[in-house]
Each structure stands twice: as structure tokens, then as C-alpha cells.
MIKOLLUM-102253 format. One record per residue (C-alpha): residue in three letters; x, y, z. Coordinates in pm, whole numbers, padded with zeros to 5 digits, always signed. Layout:
<nodes>
AlaXYZ/...
</nodes>
This chain:
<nodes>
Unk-00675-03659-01281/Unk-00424-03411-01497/Unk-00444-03013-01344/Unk-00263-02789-01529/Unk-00155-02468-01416/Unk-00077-02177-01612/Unk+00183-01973-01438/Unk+00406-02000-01227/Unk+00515-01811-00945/Unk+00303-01734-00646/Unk-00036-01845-00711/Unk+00026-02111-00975/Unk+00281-02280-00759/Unk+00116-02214-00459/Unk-00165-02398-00611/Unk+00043-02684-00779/Unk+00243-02771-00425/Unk-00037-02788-00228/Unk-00240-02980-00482/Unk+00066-03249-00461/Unk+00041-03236-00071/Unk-00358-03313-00104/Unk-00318-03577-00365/Unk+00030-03782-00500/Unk-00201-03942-00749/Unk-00234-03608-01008/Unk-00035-03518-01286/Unk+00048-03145-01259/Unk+00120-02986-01515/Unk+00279-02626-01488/Unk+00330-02405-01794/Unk+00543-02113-01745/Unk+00600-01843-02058/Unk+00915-01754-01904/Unk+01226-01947-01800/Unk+01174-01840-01436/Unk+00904-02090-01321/Unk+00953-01952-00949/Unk+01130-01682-00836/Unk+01149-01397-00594/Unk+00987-01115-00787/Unk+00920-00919-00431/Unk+01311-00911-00418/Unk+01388-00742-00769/Unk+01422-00412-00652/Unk+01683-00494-00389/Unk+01893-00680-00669/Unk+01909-00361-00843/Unk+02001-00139-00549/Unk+02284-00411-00436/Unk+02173-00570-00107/Unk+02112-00881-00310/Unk+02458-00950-00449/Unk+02415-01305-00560/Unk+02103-01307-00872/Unk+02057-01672-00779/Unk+01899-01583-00463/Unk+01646-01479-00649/Unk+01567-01790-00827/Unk+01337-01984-00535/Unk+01318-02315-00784/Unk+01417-02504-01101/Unk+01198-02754-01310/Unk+01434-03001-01195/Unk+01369-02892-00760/Unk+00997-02926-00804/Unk+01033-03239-00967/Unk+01235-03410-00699/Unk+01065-03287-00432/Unk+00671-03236-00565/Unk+00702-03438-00882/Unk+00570-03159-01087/Unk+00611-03166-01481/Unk+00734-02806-01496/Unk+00740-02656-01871/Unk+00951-02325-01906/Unk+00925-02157-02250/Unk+00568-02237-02270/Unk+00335-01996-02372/Unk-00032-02095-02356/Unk-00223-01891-02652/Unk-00581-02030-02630/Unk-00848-02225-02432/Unk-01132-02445-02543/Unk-01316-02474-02266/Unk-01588-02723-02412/Unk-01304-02996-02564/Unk-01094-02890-02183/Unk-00752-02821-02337/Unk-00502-02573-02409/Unk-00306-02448-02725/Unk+00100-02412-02624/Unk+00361-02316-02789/Unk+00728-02344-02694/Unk+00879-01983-02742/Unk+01226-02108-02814/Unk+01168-02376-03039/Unk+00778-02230-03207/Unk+00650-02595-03154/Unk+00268-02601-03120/Unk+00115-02847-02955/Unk-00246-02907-02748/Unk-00265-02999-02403/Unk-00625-03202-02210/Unk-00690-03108-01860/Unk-00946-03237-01602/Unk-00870-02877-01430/Unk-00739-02571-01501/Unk-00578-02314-01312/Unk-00527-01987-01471/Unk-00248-01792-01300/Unk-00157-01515-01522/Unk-00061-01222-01350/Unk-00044-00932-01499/Unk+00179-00696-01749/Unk+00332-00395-01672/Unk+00097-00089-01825/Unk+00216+00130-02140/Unk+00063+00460-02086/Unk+00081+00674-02422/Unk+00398+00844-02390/Unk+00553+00873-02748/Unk+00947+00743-02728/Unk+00881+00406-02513/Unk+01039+00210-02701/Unk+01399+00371-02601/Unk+01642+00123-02488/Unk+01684+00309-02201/Unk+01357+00249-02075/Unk+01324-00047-01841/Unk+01013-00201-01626/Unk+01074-00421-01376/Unk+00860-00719-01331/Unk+01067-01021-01415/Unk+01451-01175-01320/Unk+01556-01072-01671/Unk+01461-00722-01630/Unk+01640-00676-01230/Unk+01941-00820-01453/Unk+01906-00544-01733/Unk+01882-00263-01454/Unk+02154-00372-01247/Unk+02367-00345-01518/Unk+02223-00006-01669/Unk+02538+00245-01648/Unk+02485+00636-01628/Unk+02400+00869-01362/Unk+02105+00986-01444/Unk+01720+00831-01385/Unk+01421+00882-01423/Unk+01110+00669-01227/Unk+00765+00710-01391/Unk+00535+00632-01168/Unk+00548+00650-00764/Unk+00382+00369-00650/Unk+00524+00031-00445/Unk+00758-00104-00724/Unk+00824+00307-00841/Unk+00952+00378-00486/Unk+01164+00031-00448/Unk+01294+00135-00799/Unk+01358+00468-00704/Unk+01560+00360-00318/Unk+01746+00126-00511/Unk+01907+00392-00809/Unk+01924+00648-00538/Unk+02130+00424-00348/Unk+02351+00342-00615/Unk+02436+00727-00632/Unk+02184+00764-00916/Unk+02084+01153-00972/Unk+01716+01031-00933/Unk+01393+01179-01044/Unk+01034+01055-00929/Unk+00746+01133-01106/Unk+00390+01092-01045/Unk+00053+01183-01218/Unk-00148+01175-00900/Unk-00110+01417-00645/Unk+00107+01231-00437/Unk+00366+00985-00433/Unk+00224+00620-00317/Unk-00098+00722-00440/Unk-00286+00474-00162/Unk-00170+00647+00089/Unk-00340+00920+00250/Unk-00201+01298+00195/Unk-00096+01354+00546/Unk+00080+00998+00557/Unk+00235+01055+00241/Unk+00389+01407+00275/Unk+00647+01225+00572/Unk+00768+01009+00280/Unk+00778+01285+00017/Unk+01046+01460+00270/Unk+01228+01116+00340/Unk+01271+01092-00044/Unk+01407+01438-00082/Unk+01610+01345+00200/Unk+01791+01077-00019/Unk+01854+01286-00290/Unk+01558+01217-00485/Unk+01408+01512-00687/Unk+00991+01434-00663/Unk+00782+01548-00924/Unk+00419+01541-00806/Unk+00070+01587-00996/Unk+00231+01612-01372/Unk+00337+01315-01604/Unk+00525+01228-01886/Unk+00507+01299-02236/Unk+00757+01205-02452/Unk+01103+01024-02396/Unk+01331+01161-02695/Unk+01596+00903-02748/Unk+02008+01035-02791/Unk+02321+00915-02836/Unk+02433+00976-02488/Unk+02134+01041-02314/Unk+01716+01022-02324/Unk+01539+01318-02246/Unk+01183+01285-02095/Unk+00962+01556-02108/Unk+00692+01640-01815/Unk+00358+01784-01857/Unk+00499+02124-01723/Unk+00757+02160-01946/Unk+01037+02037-01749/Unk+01257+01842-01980/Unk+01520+01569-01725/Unk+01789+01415-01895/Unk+01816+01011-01824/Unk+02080+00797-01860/Unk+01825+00519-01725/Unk+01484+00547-01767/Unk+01212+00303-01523/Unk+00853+00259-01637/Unk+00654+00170-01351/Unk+00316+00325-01403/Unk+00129+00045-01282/Unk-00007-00306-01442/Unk-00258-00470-01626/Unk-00411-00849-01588/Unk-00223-01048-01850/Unk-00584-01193-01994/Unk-00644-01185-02324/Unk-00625-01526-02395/Unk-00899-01630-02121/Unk-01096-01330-02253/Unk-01076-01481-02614/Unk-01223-01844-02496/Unk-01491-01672-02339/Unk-01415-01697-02009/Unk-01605-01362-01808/Unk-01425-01126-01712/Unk-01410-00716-01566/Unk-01193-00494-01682/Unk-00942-00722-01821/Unk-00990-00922-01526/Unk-01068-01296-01445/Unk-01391-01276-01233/Unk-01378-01569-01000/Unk-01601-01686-00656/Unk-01528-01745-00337/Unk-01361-02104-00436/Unk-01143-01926-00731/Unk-01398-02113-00989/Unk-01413-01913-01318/Unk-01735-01894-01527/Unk-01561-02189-01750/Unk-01647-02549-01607/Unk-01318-02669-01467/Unk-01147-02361-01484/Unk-01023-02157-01152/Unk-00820-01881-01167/Unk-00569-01686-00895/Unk-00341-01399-00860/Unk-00300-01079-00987/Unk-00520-01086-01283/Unk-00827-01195-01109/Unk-01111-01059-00900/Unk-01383-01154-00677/Unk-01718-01157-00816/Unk-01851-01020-00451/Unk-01615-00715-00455/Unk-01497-00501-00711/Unk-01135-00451-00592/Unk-00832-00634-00787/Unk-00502-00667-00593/Unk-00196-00729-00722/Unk-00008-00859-00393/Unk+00230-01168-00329/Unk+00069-01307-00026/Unk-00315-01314-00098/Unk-00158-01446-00431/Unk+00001-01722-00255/Unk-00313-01785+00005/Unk-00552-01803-00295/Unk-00339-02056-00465/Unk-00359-02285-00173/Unk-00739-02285-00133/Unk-00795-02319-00508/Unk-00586-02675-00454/Unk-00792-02765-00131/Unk-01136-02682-00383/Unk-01025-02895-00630/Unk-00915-03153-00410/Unk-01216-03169-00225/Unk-01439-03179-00512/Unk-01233-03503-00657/Unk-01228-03656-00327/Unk-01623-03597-00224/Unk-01526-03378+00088/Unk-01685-03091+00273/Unk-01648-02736+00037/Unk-01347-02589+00085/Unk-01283-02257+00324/Unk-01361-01981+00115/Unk-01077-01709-00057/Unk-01146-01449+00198/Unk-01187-01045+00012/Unk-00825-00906+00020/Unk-00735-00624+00255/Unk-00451-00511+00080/Unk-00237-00469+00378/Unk+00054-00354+00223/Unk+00432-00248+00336/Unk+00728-00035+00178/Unk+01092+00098+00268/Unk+01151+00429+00228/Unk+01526+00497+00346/Unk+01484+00513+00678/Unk+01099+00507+00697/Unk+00777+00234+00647/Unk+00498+00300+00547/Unk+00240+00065+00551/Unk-00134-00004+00465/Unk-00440-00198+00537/Unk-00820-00175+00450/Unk-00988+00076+00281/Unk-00847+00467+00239/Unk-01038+00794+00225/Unk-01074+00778-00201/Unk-01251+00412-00175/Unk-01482+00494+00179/Unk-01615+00797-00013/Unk-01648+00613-00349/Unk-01859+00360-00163/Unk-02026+00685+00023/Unk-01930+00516+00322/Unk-02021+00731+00735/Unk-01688+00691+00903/Unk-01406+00923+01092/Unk-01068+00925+01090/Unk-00809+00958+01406/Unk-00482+01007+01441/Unk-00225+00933+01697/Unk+00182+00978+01706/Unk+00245+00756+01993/Unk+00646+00653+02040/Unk+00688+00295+01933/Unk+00864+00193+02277/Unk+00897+00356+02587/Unk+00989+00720+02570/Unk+01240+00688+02863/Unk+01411+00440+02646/Unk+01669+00534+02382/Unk+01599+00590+02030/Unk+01244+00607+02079/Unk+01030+00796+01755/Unk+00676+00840+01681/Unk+00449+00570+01466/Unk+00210+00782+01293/Unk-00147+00579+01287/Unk-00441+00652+01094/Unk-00711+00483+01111/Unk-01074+00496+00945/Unk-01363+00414+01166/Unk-01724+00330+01073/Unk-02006+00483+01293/Unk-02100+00170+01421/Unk-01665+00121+01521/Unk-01595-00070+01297/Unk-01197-00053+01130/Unk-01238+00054+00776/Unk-00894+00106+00715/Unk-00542+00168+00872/Unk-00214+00363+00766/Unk+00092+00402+01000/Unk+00446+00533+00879/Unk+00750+00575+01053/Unk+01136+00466+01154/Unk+01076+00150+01362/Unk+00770-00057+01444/Unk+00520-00027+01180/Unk+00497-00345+01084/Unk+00419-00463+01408/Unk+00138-00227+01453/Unk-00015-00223+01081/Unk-00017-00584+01178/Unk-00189-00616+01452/Unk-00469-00397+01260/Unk-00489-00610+01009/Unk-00538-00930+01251/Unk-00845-00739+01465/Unk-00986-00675+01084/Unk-00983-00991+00974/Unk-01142-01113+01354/Unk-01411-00836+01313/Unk-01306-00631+01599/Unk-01395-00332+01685/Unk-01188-00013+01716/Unk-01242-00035+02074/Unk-01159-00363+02080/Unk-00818-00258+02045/Unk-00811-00110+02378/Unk-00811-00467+02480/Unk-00537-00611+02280/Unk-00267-00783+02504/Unk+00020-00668+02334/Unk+00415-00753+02416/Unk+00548-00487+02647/Unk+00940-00378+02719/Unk+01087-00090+02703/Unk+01303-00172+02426/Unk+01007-00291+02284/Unk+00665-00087+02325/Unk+00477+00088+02597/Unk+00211-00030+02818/Unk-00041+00143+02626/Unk+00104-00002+02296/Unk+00039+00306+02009/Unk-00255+00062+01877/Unk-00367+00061+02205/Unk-00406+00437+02206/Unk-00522+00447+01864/Unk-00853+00269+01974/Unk-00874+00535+02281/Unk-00901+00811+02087/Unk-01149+00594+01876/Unk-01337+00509+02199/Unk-01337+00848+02278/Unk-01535+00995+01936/Unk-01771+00705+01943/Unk-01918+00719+02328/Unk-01963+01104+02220/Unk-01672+01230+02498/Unk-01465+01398+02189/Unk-01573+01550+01844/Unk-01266+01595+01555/Unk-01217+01838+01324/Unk-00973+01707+01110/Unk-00696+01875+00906/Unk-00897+01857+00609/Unk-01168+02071+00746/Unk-00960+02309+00947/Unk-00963+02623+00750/Unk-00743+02959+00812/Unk-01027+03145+00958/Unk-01155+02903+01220/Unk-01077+02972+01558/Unk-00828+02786+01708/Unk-00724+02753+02086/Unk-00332+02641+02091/Unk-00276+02481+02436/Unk+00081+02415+02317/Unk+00418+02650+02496/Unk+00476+02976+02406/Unk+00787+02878+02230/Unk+00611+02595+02018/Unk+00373+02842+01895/Unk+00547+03070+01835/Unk+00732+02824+01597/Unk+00439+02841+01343/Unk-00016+02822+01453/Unk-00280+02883+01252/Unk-00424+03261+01195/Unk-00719+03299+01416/Unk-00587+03153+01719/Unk-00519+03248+02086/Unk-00234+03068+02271/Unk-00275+02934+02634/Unk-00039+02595+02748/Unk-00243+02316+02846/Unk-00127+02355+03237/Unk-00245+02731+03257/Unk-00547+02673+03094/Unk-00783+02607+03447/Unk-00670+02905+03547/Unk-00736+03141+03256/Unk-01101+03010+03147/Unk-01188+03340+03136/Unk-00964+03462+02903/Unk-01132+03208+02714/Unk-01437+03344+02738/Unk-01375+03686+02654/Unk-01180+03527+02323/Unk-01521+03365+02233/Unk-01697+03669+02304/Unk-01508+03915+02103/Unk-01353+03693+01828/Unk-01570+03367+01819/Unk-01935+03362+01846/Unk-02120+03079+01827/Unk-01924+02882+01625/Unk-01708+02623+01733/Unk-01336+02694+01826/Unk-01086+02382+01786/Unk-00814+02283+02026/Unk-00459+02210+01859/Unk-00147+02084+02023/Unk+00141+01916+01910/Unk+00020+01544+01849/Unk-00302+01547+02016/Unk-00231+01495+02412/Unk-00242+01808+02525/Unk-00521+01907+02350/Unk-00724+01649+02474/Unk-00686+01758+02855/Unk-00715+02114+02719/Unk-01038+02001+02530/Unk-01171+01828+02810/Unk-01119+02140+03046/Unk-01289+02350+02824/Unk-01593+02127+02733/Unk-01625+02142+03073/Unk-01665+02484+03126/Unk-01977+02506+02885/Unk-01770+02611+02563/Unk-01881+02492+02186/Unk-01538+02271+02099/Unk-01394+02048+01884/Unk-00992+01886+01857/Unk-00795+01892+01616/Unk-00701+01540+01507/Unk-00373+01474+01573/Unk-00267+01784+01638/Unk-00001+02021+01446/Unk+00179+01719+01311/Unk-00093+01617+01143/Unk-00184+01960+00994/Unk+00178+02011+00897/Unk+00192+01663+00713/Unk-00143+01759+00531/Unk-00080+02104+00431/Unk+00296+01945+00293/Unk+00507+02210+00161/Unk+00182+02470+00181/Unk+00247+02512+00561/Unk+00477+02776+00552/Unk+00225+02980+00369/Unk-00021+02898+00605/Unk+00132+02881+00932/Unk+00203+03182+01106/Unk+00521+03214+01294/Unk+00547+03461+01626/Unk+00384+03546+01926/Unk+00076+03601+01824/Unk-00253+03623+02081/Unk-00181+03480+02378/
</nodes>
């Protein structure tokens, strides 16, 4: 049989190798539109900021690799610009020499990926302005001179871009329509990168866009929404992508928003047609994501259907629905991501609740130990929705792990359970996963109700069971202060507090991180009082109010 794959990269060639591996009989075909028929596209931004010296590190294989070791007929420089699905071949042309020439497959595998997007911002076409999606473009950017940049557009490959200028002593501006940089993330995980990107240098320009890029001699100027005008000596458009389809779409091949819709075995609506990567989606979920490794997975299971349906064999495993777990650097922080966030549970209109936890990532007796910040979405009936988790060290470890018990359909209590590697250097006995499903456990057996930072307004009453000296440091309005360890003894200054200043209402407990407040919750539950905690405590609140917290926090002594 003759499969040809369109693209190269992850999917395609993750498609094409294992196809080889399943059958040495098959000409494979690959038909790349670039010269770069497999290269390290995940790696581009580190090019540019120098910890990749060498560009041929980049460059995974050659035509001539994959033919000695896969026997693949690899075409570079060939552009496929139609399908006829009913005759099963392919127009090509070569886009160095403009030779046309048709192609006949037995199977087809569309691997497209996608193009960055060109919002409407007059002055694009600026040779200043760079994207970076391919070798040829890391290569452009490298060698950009100035001292001046501009990012447009804060998301994975906008941050990268933005880490790698800054470190190459760039004066560095972000911007971002949404709200937030990293737009997935949530608010309060996002605010802790916000200040690690001011702590590099970089000036963040949040909730306003671009509108024009006026091209000079010696500089571009781009002008933002609010007026502000930055000058740019190097300009990066990275405002997102869009599935590279059109010429599926022309041959009739059904698609949803641009993209390829595909089941659960990567087959297209075309007979004999399957389709992978970035420009594709799952007819069963209406979710696109443009990631390398469910790129690469899909790839291999579209080989394995195709193989199996030559050879007579059992249906291949199924492409299983993407949780986008996801991972960046930040300077000295990761963030990282996995499962749905708050936009896409409401969206859905999905009943879940959200904790929080700041647990160190090893021992805190040990040196150097910080805080992973976890959040995590839970469904009523426990199940993980979602999971964020940012911090200096061990993130990717933990967002990990989440991601596994996902996939296995556990629980968040389940995570309770979890055996997980223990040294000091390493973790703590109750691993901050570990803890994360506590506090989980805790909400779902009914033993703790959250309020979280969201829904904690300036005129609800709070009890701070922090020190005198923490809260003193900054606490909400309408709060009385009483540390944790006093608390047993001073339940009836508690009461009179409800009496006079509460009512009926419910008052919330609020600590630092969420510890103390859960003794100090539990003690006052206890006692008959109407409570609820504060998720997370004051770190939390601080990360969500981000730079409104000093207008809302109160600093002094206050009630106590």
C-alpha cells in the first residue's frame, strides 16, 4: 500500500515511523512545504534567548536520516494544494522549482498544523515584525539587533519569546488583550507570574491590544489601545494560531472552525483520509489543542489504525480527548496546567469547587525549601476537573502526577492515597498533592465549607487567626484578629464579635496559606458558630486581588 503524509513534524512523522515499525512493506510518502521535515519547534524560543548555541540542534532529521533508518521517501519543498478524495490523490507542487505534479494514495494522513494568526493591526507587514513558528523564523530573531521589543500576545510561545529577549538584555514589553498574561491560567495563578515577569525587567501590559505598528527608519512604533505608543526595535507577533486547512476544507473534507473534525481513530469524513495535530479536533469534544505531545501520541495511533485495518486486526486503542496538560518557564518560576479551568467548567455550566494549597515542595527543615501553589477544580461527585500549580521547584512533578490520577479516573481523594517518593531533599511525607486531596476530602465529606477569594468581599466578616504582626502587615476590613493558638481560649470574644458586628451571616476564617485557619475553623465550628475558610488563605487573596491589594488590604492593628 502507498500512505502519504502531509506534514511533517510531530504528528506526520510520528505517524510515518510508526507506520514503518508496523509494516516494512508500505511506501511512505511524506510531503513537507518547508525544508525542515523534522525539527524541534518546542526549542525555538531557547535558540533565540541563547541556551541553544548550535541551530543544528534544532534540526531532529534530514530526508536523507529517515531514509536510512525508516526508508521514508521524504519530499521537502512540497506544498500539497488540493485533494480529490473520490480519484485518492493529491495536487503538489515543488515551491522552489513551481513543478506540479499529482500524487495516488491508498491513505492519507493530513498533518497540517496550523499558522500563526494575523489579528487586524494596520502596519504588520513591518520587517520588524517576526512570529515564531518555524527554524527559519528562530534564525531571523536571533539575529534581530536593537534594544527594544515588543511581544503581542502573552500566551506559551509570547512568554518563551518574551524570557528569551529579556534575557538577551532586550528592553521588553508584553502585551495582552485578555486580562491576564497566560490567559489559561487562572487569575490568582497568574498574578505570581505577572510579578516574576516584572521581576526580569519586563514591562506587562494587561487587558489592552495593539493597533497599529508605524514602520521608521530606526525604529517601529506600536500603538496600544490606551494610547500608549512603545518604540520597537524588534517586534514578535504571537497572538495565537489558526489550523492551516484550507486546502482539506476546499476538497470537502468536514470540518469546525477551520478545523479537521476527526474520530476516535483520527479518520476524517473523507474515505481514506485521517488527520492529526494541531489543526484537528475530536468530533466527541469541542476543544482543539495545539500541543507537541498529544500531537506526537495521535500520530502513533493513526499508524496502528491504519495498520490494523490493512492487516485484518482488532480496532486500534482509541486517540484518548486531550487534557492539555501544559508547562512553561518563567525566570525562575513554572507554571503549569492540566484539565479544564474556571472559563471552560462554567462554559459547560459545570457544579464543582476549587481548593488551594501552598504546601513546600520538600521538607521544610530542609534547605531551599518554597511553596508549590496547587489549584485544583473538583466536581461534586470528586472528581478532578482541572489542576494548576506554579512555583520555583517541583511543579512538574506534581502537575504530573495530576494528570496521571486524571487520566486513571481517580478521585480527588484518591490522591490521599498516592505513594509518592519521599526525602527530604525531595518532598514531604504528605507530598503537596497529597494535601491537595485533604483539603478536597475535607469539602466533600461536608467537615469544611470555602469561600473562595472570588467571593470574599470587603464587607464580609472575617476572623484572622494569623499573629498580630502578620496582620497587622495588611487583613481585610471587617475583621477581628485572634492567632490560631489563643483562639480556645477567647471563644467568647468571638461571640460577642458575632453579636455586635456579625449576625447571622457567616464569618470566614483567613490565615496565611490555609493551616491555621483550618484548626481555627475547626475550633470554631465547634463551638456552634456559622463559618466558612477562606481558600488558601491570604496568599491566595493577595494573588487574586494582584496589584488591587493594596487598595484593599488594610494595614495596622486593627480589632483584635
Amino acid at each position: 500500500m502507498r500512505v502519504v503524509v502531509v506534514g511533517g513534524v510531530a504528528g506526520g512523522m510520528s505517524a510515518a515511523a510508526r507506520l514503518r515499525r508496523r509494516d516494512e512493506g508500505a511506501e511512505i510518502i511524506v510531503l513537507e512545504r518547508s525544508k525542515y521535515v523534522s525539527f524541534a519547534n518546542c526549542g525555538l524560543p531557547y535558540y533565540v534567548g541563547g541556551e541553544i548555541e548550535d541551530p543544528a540542534k534544532l534540526l531532529l532529521h534530514t530526508p536523507q536520516s529517515l531514509k536510512a533508518a525508516l526508508n521514508l521517501e521524504v519530499r521537502i519543498n512540497s506544498e500539497v494544494t488540493a485533494i480529490d478524495p473520490g480519484a485518492h490523490s493529491v495536487q503538489v507542487t515543488n515551491t522552489e522549482t513551481g513543478e506540479a505534479y499529482a500524487l495516488t494514495y491508498d491513505y492519507l494522513i493530513l498533518s497540517p498544523g496550523g499558522l500563526a494568526s494575523r489579528p487586524p493591526i494596520d502596519g504588520l507587514d513591518s520587517p520588524r515584525v517576526h512570529t515564531l513558528r518555524t527554524v527559519d523564523d528562530a534564525l531571523a530573531l536571533r539575529e534581530a539587533s536593537g534594544t527594544r521589543a515588543v511581544v503581542l500576545g502573552a500566551g506559551f510561545i509570547g512568554i518563551e519569546a518574551t524570557e528569551a529577549l529579556a534575557q538577551r538584555g532586550f528592553e521588553t514589553h508584553l502585551v495582552e488583550y485578555a486580562e491576564h498574561v497566560l490567559p489559561p491560567l487562572e487569575v490568582e495563578m497568574t498574578t505570581l507570574v505577572t510579578q516574576e515577569l516584572r521581576a526580569l525587567g519586563v514591562c506587562v501590559h494587561a487587558g489592552v491590544a495593539a493597533q497599529s505598528i508605524k514602520h521608521g527608519e530606526d525604529h517601529d512604533s506600536v500603538t496600544l489601545s490606551d494610547g500608549t505608543v512603545l518604540s520597537a526595535d524588534v517586534v514578535v507577533l504571537s497572538t495565537g494560531v489558526r489550523p492551516d486547512t484550507a486546502f482539506a476544507e476546499a476538497a470537502g473534507i468536514e470540518t469546525s472552525r477551520g478545523y479537521i473534525l476527526v474520530d476516535e481513530h483520527g479518520r476524517t469524513s473523507a474515505d481514506g483520509i485521517y488527520a492529526v495535530g494541531d489543526g484537528t479536533m475530536g468530533r466527541d469534544y469541542d476543544r482543539p489543542v495545539a500541543l507537541a505531545g498529544p500531537a506526537n501520541r495521535g500520530g502513533r495511533l493513526v499508524a496502528d489504525a491504519i495498520a490494523d485495518a490493512e492487516q485484518g486486526e482488532a480496532t486500534a486503542r482509541p486517540i484518548p480527548s486531550p487534557q492539555a496538560t501544559a508547562i512553561v518557564r518563567i525566570g525562575s518560576l513554572t507554571a503549569a496546567m492540566t484539565g479544564a479551568n474556571r472559563q471552560a467548567l462554567d462554559a459547560a455550566g459545570a457544579e464543582y469547587f476549587t481548593v488551594h494549597t501552598h504546601a513546600n515542595q520538600h521538607a521544610g527543615y530542609f534547605p531551599g525549601a518554597k511553596p508549590v501553589h496547587i489549584l485544583m477544580h473538583v466536581g461534586t461527585r470528586g472528581q478532578i476537573l482541572g489542576a494548576q500549580a506554579v512555583g520555583t521547584d517541583g511543579v512538574d512533578r506534581r502537575i504530573d502526577v495530576i494528570a496521571t490520577a486524571m487520566r486513571a479516573g481517580l478521585k480527588a481523594t484518591d490522591l490521599i492515597d498516592l505513594d509518592l517518593a519521599y526525602a527530604p531533599p525531595y518532598g514531604q511525607a504528605k507530598d503537596p498533592v497529597n494535601q491537595t486531596g485533604m483539603v478536597a476530602h475535607n469539602v466533600l465529606t461536608g467537615e469544611l465549607v470555602l469561600t473562595g477569594p472570588d467571593a470574599l468581599t470587603e464587607d464580609m466578616p472575617v476572623l484572622d487567626v494569623r499573629t498580630a504582626g502578620e496582620y497587622a502587615a495588611g487583613h481585610m476590613p471587617n475583621s477581628l484578629n485572634i492567632p490560631h493558638t489563643q483562639l480556645r481560649d477567647r471563644l467568647d470574644e468571638v461571640r460577642t464579635w458575632v453579636e455586635e458586628s456579625v449576625g447571622d451571616q457567616p464569618f470566614v476564617v483567613m490565615c496565611a496559606a490555609g493551616v491555621r485557619s483550618w484548626i481555627g475553623y475547626r475550633i470554631v465550628r465547634h463551638a456552634g458558630f456559622n463559618v466558612t475558610m477562606l481558600s488558601g488563605g491570604i496568599q491566595t487573596l493577595r494573588a487574586w486581588l494582584g496589584d488591587r491589594a493594596e487598595a484593599v488590604l488594610v494595614t495596622g492593628e486593627g480589632r483584635s
